[in-house]
N, C-alpha and C positions, 0 to 999 in steps of 0.2 A: 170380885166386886159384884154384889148384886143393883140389881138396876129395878126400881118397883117398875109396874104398867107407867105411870105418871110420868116418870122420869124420864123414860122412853119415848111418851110423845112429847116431852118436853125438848129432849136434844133431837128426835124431827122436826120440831116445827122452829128450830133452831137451822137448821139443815137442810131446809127445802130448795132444791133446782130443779126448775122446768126449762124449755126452750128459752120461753120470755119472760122468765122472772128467777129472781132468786130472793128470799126470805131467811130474815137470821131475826135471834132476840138479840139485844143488847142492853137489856132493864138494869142489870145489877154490876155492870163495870161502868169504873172510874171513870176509864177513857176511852172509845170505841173508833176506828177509824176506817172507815166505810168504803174505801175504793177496794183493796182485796176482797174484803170479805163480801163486796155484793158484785166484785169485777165492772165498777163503774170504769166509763171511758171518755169522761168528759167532764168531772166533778173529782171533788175529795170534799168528803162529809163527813167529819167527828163529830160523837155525841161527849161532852164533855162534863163531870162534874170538881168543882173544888168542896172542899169541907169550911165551915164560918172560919173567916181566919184566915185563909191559904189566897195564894198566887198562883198564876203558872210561872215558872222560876227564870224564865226569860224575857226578852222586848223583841220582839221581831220586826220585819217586814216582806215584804215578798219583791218579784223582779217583774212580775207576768200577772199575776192572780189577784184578784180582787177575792175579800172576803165577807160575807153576810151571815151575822150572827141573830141569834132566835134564842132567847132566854125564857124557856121554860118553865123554871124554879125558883125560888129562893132571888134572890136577891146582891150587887156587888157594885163594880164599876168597873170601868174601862179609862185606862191611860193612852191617849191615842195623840200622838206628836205634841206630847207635852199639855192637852187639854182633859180636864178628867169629867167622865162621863156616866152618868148615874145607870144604873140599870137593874131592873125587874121583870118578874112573870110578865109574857104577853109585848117587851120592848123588843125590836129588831134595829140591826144594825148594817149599815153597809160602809166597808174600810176600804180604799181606792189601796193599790199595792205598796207606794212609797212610803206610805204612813208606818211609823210606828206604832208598835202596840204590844199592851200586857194586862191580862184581866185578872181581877181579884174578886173572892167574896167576901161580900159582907163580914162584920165580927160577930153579927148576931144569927146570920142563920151561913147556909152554902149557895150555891150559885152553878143548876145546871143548866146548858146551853149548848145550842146545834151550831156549828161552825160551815157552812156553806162556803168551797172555794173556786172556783170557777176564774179563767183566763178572762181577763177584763176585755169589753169589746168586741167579744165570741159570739153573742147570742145573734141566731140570723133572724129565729122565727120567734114566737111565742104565743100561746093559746091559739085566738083565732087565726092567726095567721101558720099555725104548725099544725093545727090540728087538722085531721082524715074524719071527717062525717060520710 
């Protein structure tokens, strides 16, 4: 299999681990899920897309985890304990764990979106008060 120059630093900069970081692309998958591949320890982060038309094919909810969602693209809604919720490029969301839930896009266009899950009631610090100056 040949590999041009391009290609090469394409799956480097796919592949990057340092000490304090790690860097991956995930432009062109469906559905990307971020705690493996960047060895998060205190998060799980999918990048998610459906196609116009599409669902994710279940209803969930979580035990622990609260979820905050960041819609990207395109355009759908959110079914969330039986309320339906519109959403677009630039809407975020935050779902408490008991909640059910299942997201759709739109029939006219797709619907890509960050999934943020973090244990509800975790956070100790945040900005000013976490941050090292």
């Amino acid at each position: 299999m040949r590999v041009s120059a391009r290609g090469a630093a394409v799956k480097l900069q796919q592949e990057e681990h340092m000490e304090n970081y790690t860097k991956i692309s995930a432009a062109d998958e469906p559905r990307v899920e971020l705690h493996d591949k960047l060895g998060l320890t205190v998060a799980e982060i999918s990048i998610n897309s459906l196609p116009a038309g599409a669902s994710v094919p279940f209803v969930h909810a979580h035990r622990q985890n609260e979820e905050i969602y960041a819609v990207i693209e395109g355009s759908g809604k959110a079914v969330i304990d039986g309320d339906t919720v519109q959403l677009k490029a630039g809407d975020w969301v935050r779902i408490a764990p008991a909640a059910n839930r299942q997201f759709f896009a739109s029939a006219e266009s797709g619907i890509k979106y960050i999934c943020i899950q973090v244990k509800a009631g975790s956070l100790e610090g945040y900005t000013t008060t976490d941050a090292v100056m």
